[in-house]
C-alpha positions as CSV (number, residue, x, y, z in Angstrom):
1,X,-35.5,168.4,-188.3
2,X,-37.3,168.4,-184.8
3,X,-35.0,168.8,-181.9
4,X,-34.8,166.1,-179.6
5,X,-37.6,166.8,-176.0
6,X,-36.0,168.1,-173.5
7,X,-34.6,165.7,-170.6
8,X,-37.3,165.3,-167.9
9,X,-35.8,167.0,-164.7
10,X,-33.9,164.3,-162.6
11,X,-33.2,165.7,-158.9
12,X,-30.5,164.9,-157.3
13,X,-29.7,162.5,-154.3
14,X,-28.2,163.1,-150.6
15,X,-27.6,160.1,-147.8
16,X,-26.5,160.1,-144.6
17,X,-25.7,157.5,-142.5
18,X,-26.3,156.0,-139.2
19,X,-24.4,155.5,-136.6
20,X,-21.3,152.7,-136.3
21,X,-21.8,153.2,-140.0
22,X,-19.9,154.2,-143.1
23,X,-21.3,155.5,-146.8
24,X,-20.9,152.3,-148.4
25,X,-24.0,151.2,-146.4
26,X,-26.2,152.9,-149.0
27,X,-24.8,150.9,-152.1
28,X,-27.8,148.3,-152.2
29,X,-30.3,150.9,-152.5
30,X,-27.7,153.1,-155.2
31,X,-27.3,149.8,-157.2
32,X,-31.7,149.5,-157.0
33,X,-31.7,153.3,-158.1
34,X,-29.0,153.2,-160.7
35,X,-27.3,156.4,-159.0
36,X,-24.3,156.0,-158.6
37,X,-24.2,160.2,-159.4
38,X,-25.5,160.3,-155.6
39,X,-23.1,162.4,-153.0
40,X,-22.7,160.5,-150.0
41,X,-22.0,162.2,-146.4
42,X,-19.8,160.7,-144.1
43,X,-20.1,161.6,-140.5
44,X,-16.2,160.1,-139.9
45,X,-16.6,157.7,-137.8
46,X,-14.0,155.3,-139.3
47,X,-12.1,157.7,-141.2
48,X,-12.1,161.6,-142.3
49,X,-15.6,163.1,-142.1
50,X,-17.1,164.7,-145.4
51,X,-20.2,166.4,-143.9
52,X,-20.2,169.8,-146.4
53,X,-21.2,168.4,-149.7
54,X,-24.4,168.9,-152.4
55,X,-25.6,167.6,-155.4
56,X,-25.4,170.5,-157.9
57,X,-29.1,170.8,-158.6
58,X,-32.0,170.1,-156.1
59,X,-32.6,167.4,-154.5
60,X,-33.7,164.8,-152.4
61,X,-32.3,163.9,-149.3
62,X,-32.1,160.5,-147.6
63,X,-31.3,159.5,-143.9
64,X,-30.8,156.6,-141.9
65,X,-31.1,156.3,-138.6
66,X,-29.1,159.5,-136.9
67,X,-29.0,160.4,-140.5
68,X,-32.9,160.9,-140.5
69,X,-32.5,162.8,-137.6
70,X,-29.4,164.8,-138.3
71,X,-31.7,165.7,-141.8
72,X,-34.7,166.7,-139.9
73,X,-32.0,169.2,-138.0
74,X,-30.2,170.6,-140.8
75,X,-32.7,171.1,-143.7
76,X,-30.4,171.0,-146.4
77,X,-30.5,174.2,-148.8
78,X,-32.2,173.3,-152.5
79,X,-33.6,169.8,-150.5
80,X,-36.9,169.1,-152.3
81,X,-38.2,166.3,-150.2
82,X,-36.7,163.4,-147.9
83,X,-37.3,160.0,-146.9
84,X,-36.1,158.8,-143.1
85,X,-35.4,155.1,-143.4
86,X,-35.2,154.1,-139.9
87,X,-36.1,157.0,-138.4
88,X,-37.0,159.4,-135.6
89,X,-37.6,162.7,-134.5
90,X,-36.0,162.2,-131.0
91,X,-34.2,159.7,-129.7
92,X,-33.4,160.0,-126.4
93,X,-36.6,159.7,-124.0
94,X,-37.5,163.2,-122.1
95,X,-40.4,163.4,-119.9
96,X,-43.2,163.5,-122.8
97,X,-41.5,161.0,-124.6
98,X,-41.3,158.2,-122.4
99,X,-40.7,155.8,-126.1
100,X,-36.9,157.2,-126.3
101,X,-34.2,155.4,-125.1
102,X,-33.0,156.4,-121.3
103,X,-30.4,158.8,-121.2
104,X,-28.9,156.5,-119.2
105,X,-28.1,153.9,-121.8
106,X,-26.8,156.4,-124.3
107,X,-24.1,157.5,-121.6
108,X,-22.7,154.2,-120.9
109,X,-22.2,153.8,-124.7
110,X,-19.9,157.3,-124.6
111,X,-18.2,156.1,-121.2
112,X,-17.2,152.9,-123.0
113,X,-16.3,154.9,-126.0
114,X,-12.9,156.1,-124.0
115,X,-11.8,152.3,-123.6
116,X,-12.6,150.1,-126.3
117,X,-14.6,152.2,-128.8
118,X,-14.2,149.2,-131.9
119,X,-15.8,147.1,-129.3
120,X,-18.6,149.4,-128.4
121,X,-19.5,150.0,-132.3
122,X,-19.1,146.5,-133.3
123,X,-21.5,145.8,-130.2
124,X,-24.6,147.7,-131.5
125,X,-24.0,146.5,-135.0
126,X,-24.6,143.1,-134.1
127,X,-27.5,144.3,-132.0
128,X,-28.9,146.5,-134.8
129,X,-28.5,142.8,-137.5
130,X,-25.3,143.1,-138.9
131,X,-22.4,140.6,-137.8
132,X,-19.7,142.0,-140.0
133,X,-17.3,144.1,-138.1
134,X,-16.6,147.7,-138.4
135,X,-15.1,149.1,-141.4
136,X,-11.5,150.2,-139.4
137,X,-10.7,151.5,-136.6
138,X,-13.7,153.9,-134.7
139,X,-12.8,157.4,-133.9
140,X,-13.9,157.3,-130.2
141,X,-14.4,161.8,-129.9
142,X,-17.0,161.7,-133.1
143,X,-18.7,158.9,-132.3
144,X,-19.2,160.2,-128.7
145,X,-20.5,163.3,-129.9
146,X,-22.8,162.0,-132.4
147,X,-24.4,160.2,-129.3
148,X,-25.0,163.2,-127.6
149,X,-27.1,164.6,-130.5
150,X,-28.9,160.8,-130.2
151,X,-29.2,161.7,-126.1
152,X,-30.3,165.6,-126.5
153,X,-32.0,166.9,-129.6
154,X,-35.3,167.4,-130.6
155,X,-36.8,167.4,-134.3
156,X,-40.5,167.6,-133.1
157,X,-41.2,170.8,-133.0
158,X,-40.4,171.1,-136.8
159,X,-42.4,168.1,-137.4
160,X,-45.6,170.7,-136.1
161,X,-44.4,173.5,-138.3
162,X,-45.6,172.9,-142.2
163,X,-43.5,175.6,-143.7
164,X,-40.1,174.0,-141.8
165,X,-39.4,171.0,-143.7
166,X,-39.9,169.9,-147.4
167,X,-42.3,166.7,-147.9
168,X,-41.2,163.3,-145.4
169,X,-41.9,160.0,-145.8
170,X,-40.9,158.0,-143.1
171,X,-40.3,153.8,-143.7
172,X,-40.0,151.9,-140.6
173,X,-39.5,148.6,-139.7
174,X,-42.1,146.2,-137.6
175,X,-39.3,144.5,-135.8
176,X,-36.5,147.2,-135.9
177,X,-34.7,146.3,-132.4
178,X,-33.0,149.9,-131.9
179,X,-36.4,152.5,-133.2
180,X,-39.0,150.3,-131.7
181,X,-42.4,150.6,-133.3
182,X,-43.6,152.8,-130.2
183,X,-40.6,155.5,-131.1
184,X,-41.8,155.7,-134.2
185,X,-45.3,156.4,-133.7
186,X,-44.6,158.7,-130.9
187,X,-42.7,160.9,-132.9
188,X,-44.5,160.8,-136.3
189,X,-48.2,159.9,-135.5
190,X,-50.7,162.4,-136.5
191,X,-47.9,164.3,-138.2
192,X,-46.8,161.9,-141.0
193,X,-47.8,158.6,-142.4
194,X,-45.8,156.3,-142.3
195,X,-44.8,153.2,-144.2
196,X,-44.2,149.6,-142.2
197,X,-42.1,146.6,-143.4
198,X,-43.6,143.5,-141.5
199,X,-40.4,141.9,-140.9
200,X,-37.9,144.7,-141.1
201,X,-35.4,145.4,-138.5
202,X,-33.1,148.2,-138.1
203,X,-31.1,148.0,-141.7
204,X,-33.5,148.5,-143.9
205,X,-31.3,149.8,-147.0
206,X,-29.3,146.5,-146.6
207,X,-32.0,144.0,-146.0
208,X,-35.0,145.6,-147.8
209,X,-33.1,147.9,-150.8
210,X,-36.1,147.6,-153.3
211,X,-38.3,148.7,-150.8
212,X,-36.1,151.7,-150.2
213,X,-35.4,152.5,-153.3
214,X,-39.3,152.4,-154.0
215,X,-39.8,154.7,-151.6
216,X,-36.8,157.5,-152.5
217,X,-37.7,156.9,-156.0
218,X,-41.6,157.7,-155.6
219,X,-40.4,161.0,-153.7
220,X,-38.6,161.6,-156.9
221,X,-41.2,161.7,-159.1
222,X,-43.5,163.9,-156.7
223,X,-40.9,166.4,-156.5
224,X,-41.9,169.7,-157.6
């Protein structure tokens, strides 16, 4: 009797969330995928963070937002491609990069953090297109410190480096109201292509999962 072929390789999955968000945000795209086998990071922001788990065989890694940045930071070990969803390289402006967001800005959001932090997060999600309020109650010190990473680092120079990162693809939204068109080309033009949505905003694995889960899926099946 001929045994059975072997199972094609499936690689594993990795999100990580924005900010002002939890894990659950990436269950549209799961549900698309059929994944629910995915592990999820959580950066804490409304609860204990989980921040140290893998998938137990390679993978790819997915990021939204601060999530796409906090990837292009921390190259996961065994990480076989990602996809930024939302994306950026740097996100606070600095003197050749006159597309961030002032410094300025991203400071008033951590001073406001100390005296009404649920208000502060439930402010940029309605901003970013989402009027549902946060999940529980914000934790002001990890959400202020996640902002200074927004304010302060800098992915670009690995973006320059082909032997620093695995393959990126980067999908970005026409109308996204927080990574303006202008941020995104500034950090990923002449570096990586990337792929617009017309009329996506800034939550693209909640309004556009298929597209998402087109994209994570076709990084899937080039992974080596």
């Amino acid at each position: 009797m001929a045994l059975p072929p072997e199972p094609a390789f499936r690689p594993g999955l990795l999100f990580v969330h924005g900010w002002g968000f939890t894990p659950d945000f990436w269950q549209p795209v799961q549900d698309r995928l059929g994944r629910q086998d995915a592990v999820r990071l959580d950066f804490g922001f409304f609860g204990p963070a989980c921040m140290e788990a893998r998938p137990a065989r390679p993978y790819v890694a997915v990021g939204h937002s601060l999530g796409a940045l906090w990837l292009l930071l921390h190259r996961p070990a065994a990480c076989l491609g990602m996809v930024l969803i939302n994306g950026f390289a740097r996100f606070g402006a600095a003197a050749d990069y006159r597309q961030g967001v002032p410094a300025r800005v991203i400071d008033r959001m951590v001073q406001g953090l100390d005296h009404n932090a649920d208000g502060v997060v439930a402010t940029f999600r309605d901003r970013a297109g989402i009027g549902t309020p946060p999940p529980g109650a914000a934790d002001p010190g990890r959400l202020a410190r996640a902002l200074a990473i927004l304010r302060d680092a800098d992915a670009r120079p690995l973006l320059a480096s082909p032997d620093a990162l695995p393959p990126v693809a980067v999908l970005a939204g026409r109308v996204d109201p927080i990574v303006s068109p202008a941020m995104t080309d500034a950090c990923f033009h002449d570096r990586l292509a990337v792929d617009w949505i017309a009329d996506g905003g800034h939550l693209l694995p909640l309004t556009h999962p298929d597209a998402c889960a087109a994209a994570i899926t076709h990084m899937m099946d080039a992974a080596p």
